[in-house]
Legacy VTK file of the C-alpha trace (Angstrom):
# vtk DataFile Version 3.0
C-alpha trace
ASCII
DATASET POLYDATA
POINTS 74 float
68.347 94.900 81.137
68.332 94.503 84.997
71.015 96.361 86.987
72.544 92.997 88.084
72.443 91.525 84.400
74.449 94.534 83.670
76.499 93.975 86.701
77.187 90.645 85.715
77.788 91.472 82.241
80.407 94.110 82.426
82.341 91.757 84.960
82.384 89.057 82.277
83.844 91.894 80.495
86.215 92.361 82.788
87.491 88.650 82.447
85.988 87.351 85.366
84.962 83.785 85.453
81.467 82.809 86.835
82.758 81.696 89.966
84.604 84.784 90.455
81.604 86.881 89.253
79.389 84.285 91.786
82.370 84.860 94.803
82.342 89.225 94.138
78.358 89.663 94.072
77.865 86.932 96.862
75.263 85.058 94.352
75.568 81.249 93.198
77.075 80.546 89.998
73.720 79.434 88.989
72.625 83.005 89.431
75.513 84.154 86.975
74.718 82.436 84.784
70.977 82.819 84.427
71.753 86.744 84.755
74.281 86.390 81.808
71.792 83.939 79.836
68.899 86.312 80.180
71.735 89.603 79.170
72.485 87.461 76.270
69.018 87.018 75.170
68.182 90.734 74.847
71.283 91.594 73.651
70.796 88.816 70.593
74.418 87.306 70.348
75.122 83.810 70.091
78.427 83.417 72.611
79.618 85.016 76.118
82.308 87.083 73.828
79.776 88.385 71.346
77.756 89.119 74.411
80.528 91.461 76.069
81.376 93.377 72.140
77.849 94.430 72.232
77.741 96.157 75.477
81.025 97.483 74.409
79.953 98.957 71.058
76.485 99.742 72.502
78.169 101.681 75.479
76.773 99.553 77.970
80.280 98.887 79.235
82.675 101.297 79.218
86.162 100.328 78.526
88.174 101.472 82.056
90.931 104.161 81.043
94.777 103.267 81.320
96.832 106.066 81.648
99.350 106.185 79.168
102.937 105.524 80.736
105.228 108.549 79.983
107.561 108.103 77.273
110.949 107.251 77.963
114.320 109.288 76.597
116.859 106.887 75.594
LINES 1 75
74 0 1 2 3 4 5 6 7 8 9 10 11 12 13 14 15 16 17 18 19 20 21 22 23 24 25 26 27 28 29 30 31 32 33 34 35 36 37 38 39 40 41 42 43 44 45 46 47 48 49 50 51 52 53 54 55 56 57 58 59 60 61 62 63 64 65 66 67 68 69 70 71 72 73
């Protein structure tokens, strides 16, 4: 995959919409979508979510850490 069908791809993953995505990279929507079309083609899956598990379970994405808030004593 290109670096910007990656870059578009893990900010789908992110929950961005297109526009968003379009707005952030400073590309059309159009764009987004072709780059996500053409990510979803080598990737195989049918829909924008299976799209997103792949590069998840393939490691293409990787899931952003949350640090655990400390526990609390009651």
């Amino acid at each position: 995959m290109t670096g910007r069908e990656v870059e578009v791809l893990t900010l789908t993953g992110r929950g961005l919409s297109n526009s968003t995505i379009a707005d952030e990279l400073v590309i059309s929507e159009a764009t987004v979508k072709t780059h996500l079309n053409r990510a979803m083609n080598k990737l195989g899956p049918g829909s924008r979510a299976q799209a997103v598990v792949v590069a998840y379970e393939t490691g293409l994405i990787i899931p952003a850490t949350t640090p655990t808030p400390p526990e609390t004593t009651p």
